[in-house]
C-alpha positions as CSV (number, residue, x, y, z in Angstrom):
1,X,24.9,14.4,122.0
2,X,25.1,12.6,118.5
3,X,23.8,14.7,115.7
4,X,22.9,12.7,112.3
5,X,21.5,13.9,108.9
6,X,17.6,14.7,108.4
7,X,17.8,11.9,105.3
8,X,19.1,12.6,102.4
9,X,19.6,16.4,103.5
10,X,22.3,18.6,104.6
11,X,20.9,19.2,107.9
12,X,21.9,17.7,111.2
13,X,19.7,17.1,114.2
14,X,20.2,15.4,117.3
15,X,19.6,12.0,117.6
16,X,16.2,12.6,120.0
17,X,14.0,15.2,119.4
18,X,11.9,16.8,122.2
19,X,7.9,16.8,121.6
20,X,6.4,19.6,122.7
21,X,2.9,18.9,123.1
22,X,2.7,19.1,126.8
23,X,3.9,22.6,127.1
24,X,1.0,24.8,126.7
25,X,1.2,28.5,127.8
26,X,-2.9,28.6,129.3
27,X,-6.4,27.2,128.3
28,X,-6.6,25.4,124.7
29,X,-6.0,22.1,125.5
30,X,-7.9,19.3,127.1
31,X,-4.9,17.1,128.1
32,X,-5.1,17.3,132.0
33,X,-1.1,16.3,132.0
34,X,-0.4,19.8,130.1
35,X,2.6,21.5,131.6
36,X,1.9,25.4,131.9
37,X,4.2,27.8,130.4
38,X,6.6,28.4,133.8
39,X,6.5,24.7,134.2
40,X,7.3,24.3,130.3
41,X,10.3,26.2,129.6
42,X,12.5,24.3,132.0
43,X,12.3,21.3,130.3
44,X,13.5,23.4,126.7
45,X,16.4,24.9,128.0
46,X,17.6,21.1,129.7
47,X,17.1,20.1,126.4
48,X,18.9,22.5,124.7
49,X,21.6,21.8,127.8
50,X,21.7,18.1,126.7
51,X,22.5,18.8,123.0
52,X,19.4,18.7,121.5
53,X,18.7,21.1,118.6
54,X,15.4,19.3,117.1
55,X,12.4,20.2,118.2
56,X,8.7,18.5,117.2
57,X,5.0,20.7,117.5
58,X,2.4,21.4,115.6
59,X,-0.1,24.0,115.2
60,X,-3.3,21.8,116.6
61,X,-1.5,21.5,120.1
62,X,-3.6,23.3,122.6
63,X,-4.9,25.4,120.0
64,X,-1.2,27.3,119.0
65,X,-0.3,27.2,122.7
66,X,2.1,25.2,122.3
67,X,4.0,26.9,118.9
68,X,3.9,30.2,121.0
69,X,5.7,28.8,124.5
70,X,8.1,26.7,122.2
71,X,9.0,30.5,120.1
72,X,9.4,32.9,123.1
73,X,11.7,29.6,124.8
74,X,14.1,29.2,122.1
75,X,14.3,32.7,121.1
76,X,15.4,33.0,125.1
77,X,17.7,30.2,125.4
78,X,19.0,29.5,122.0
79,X,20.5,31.1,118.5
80,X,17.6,30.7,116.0
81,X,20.1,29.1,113.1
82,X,21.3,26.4,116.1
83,X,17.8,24.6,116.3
84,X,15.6,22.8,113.9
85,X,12.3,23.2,114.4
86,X,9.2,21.4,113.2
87,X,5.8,22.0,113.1
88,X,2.4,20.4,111.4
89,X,-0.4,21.5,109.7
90,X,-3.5,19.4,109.1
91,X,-6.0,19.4,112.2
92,X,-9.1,21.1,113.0
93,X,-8.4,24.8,114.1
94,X,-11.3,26.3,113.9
95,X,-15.1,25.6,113.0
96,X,-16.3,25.6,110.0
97,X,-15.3,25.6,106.3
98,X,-11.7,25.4,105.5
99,X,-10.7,24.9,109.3
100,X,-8.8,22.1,108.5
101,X,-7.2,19.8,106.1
102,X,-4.4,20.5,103.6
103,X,-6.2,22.4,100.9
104,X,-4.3,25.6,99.6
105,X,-6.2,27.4,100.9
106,X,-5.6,25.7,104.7
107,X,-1.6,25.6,104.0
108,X,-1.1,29.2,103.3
109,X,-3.5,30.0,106.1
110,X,-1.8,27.9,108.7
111,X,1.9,28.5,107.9
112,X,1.9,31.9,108.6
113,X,-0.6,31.4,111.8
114,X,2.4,28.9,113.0
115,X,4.8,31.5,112.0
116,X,3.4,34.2,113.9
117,X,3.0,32.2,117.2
118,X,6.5,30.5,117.0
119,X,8.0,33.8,116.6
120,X,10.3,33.4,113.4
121,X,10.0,34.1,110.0
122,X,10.8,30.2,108.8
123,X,9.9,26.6,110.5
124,X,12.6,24.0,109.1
125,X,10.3,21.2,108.6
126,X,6.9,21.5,107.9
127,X,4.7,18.4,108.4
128,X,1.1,16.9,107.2
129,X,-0.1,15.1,110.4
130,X,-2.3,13.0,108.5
131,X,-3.2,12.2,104.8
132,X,-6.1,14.2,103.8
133,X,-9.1,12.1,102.0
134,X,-10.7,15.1,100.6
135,X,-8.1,16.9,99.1
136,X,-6.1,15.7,96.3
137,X,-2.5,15.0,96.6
138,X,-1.2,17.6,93.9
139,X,-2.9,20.4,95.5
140,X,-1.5,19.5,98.7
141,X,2.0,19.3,97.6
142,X,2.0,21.9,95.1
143,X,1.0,24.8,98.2
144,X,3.7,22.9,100.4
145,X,6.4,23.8,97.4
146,X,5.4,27.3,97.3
147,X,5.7,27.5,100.8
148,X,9.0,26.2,100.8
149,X,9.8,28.8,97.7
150,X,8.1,31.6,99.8
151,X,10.9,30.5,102.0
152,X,8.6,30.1,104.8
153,X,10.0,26.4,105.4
154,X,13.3,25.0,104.7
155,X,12.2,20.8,104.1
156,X,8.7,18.8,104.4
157,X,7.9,15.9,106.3
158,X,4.5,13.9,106.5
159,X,3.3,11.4,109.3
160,X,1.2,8.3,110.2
161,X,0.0,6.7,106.7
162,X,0.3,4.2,104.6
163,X,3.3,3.3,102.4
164,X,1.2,3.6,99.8
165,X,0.8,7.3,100.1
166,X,4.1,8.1,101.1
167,X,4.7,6.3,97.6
168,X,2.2,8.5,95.7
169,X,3.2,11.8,97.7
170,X,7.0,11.4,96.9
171,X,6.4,9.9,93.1
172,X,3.8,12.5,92.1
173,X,6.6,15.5,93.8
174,X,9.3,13.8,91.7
175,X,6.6,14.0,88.7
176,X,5.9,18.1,89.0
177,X,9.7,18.9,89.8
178,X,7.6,19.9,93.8
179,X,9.9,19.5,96.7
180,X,9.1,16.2,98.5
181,X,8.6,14.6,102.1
182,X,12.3,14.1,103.5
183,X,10.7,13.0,106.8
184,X,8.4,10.2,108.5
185,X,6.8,10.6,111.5
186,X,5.2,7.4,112.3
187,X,4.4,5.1,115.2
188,X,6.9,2.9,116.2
189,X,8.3,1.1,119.4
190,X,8.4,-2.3,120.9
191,X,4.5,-2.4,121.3
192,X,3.8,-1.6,118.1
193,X,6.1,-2.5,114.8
194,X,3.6,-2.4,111.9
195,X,5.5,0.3,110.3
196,X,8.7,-2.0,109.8
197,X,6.7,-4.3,107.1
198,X,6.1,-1.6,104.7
199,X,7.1,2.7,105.7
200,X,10.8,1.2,107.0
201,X,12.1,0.0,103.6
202,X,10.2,2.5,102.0
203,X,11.6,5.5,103.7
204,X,14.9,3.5,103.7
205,X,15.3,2.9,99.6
206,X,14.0,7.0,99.2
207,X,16.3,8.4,101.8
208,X,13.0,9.5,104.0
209,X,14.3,10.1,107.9
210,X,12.1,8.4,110.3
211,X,11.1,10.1,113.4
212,X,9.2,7.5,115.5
213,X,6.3,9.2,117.5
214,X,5.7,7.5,121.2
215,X,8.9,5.8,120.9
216,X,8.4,4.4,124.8
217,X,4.5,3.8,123.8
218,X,3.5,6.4,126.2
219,X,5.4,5.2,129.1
220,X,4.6,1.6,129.0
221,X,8.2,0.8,128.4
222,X,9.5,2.6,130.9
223,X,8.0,-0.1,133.8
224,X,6.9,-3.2,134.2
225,X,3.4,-4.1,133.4
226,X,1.9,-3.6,136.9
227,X,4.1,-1.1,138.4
228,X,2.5,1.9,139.6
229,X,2.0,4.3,137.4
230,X,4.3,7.4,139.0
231,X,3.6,10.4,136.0
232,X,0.4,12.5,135.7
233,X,0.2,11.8,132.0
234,X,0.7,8.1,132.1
235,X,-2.4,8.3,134.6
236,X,-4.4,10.3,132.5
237,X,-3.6,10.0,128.5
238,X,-6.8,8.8,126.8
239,X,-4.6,8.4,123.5
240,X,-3.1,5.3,125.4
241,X,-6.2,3.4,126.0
242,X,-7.1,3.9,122.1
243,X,-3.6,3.2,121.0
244,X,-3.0,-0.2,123.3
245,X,-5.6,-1.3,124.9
246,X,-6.7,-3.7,122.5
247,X,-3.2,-5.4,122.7
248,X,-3.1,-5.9,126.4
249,X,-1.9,-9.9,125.8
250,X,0.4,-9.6,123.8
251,X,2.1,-6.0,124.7
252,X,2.6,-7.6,128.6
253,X,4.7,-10.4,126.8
254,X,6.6,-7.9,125.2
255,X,7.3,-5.3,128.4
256,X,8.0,-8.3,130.8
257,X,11.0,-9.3,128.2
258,X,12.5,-5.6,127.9
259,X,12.3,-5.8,131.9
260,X,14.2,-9.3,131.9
261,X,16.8,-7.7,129.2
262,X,16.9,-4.7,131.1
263,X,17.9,-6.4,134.1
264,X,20.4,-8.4,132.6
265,X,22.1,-5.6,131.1
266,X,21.5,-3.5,134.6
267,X,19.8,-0.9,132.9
268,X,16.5,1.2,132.7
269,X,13.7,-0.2,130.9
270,X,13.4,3.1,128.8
271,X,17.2,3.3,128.1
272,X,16.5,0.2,126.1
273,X,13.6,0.4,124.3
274,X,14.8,3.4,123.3
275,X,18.1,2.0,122.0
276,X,16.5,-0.8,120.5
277,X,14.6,2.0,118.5
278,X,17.7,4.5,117.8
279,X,19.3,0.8,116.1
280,X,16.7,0.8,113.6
281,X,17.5,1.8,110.7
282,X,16.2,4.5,109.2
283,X,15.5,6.2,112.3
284,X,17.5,9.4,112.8
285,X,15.8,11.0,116.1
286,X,12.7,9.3,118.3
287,X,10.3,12.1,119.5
288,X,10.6,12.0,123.3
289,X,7.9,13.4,125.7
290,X,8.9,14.7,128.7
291,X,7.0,15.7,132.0
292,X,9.9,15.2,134.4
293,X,13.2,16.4,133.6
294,X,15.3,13.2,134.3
295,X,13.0,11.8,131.8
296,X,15.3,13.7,129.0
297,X,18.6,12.8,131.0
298,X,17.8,9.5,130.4
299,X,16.5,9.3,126.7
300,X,20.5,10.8,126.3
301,X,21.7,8.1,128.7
302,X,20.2,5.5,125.6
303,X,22.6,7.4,123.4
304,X,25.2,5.2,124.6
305,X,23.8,1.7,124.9
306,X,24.5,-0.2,122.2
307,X,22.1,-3.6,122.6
308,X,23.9,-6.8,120.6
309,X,22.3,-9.3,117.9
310,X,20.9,-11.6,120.5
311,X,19.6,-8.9,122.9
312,X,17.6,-7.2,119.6
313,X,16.6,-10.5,118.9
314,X,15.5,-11.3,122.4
315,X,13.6,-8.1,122.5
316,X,11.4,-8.9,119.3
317,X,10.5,-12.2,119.9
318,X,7.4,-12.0,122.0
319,X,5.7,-9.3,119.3
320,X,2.6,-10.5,117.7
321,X,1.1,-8.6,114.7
322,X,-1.3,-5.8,115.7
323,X,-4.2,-4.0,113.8
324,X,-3.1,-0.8,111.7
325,X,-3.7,2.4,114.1
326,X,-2.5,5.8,114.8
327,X,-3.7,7.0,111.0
328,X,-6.4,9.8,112.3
């Protein structure tokens, strides 16, 4: 495993991260590709096998079930000052007022709910998963700063929005003397690249890690366009549909010329995409999913394949421009 720095922070992670949405310990979430807790923790400790040390939830994933089978694996299988852990704060968790968002009042709320189920008394990044409309930035930032005073997380991070806010959210930090975002969790792969005309360089000039959600757009880069689909989530994941299936046209070009590159180099689809991803720059660790355990074997395997100037090049050249998505 290859371990880099989370930006322009001490702290080293692996180069993949392992998303742990689809381990859920019982009822809570309406994903029908959830892995139960006994079918979860497997897929933590291979992980932890392999190297990896970073580790992506949030507190809206099957309700908190997934924080609480992520805490009891890790305090089973691993040293709590080994692994890096991250978890969000923004979506509904509840009904009714203050359920949701990133008021104060929400943050201080949710922080220690996440705390509780993961089973530790800090999270090392703590995330917004979306940019809140109602709340102003300041408040937002300013409860995230305490938190990170209270020492209940050690760095912040903030996903899917637009440069522009990233801008205002890091500028305004700078402006109050407030910790600020030293991570980017944004939407990135070979299907969709809007990020690179505006987040990249951004998070690149500010020293802002970038870890890509859906780096393998939800298993459409692991096959070609008409194979069979052979995973229960890539059978049943609504988000897909919303995410892609707008851009049918243009994402076939795009898979059938990672399966030609692929085939030239005599390796898996995946293992490319992914290290077409891990060569952008600043990425420091895509967020895998996993539902079969060679799945993490081979986002490792990408590790080592290093694609060349004209294979990159090859590999972008069919993109066309998409519409913004994946902000809510």
């Amino acid at each position: 495993m290859n371990y880099v720095k989370l930006g322009r922070t001490g702290l080293d992670v692996s180069r993949l991260c392992l998303g742990c949405m689809t381990y859920a310990a019982g009822p809570g979430g309406s994903h029908k590709w959830l892995l139960n807790e006994a079918a979860g923790r497997p897929f933590i400790r291979h992980a932890l096998e392999q190297g990896i040390n970073f580790f992506d939830t949030a507190n809206a994933y099957s309700g908190g079930a997934s924080e609480e089978v992520l805490g009891r694996a890790l305090k089973d299988f691993a040293r709590r000052d080994e692994v890096v852990i991250l978890t969000k704060v923004y979506n509904r968790m509840r009904p009714g007022p203050n359920g949701a968002g990133l008021s104060r009042k929400a943050i201080m709320t949710e922080i220690d709910a996440s705390l509780k189920r993961l089973g530790t008394d800090h999270v090392d990044v703590y995330m917004i998963h979306r940019w809140d409309y109602e709340t102003p930035i300041e408040e937002t930032l300013e409860a995230l700063h305490d938190v990170v005073k209270a020492g209940k997380a050690r760095y912040l991070g903030a996903s899917s929005m637009f440069a522009w806010q990233l801008c205002k959210a890091l500028y305004t930090a700078d402006l109050h003397g407030w910790t600020r975002f030293t991570v980017m969790q944004n939407h990135l792969n070979l299907l969709y690249r809007e990020e690179e005309r505006e987040m990249m360089g951004l998070c690149k000039a500010e020293g802002v890690a970038v870890v890509p959600w859906s780096p393998l757009a939800r298993g459409r880069l692991t096959r070609p366009w008409n194979a069979e689909v052979d995973s229960a989530r890539a059978g049943n994941d609504a988000y897909t549909t919303h995410l892609y299936a707008k851009t049918e046209e243009a994402d076939k070009r795009v898979v059938d010329r990672l399966i030609e590159v692929s085939a030239a180099r005599g390796a898996p689809p995946a293992e490319v995409a992914l290290a077409w991803l891990l060569q952008k720059s600043p990425v420091a660790a895509p967020v895998i999913g996993a539902t079969k355990l060679a799945q993490i074997d081979q986002a490792v395997a990408a590790l080592d394949v290093t694609l060349s100037p004209a294979e990159i090049a090859a590999l972008e050249e069919p993109y066309q421009p998409h519409a913004v998505i994946g902000f809510s």
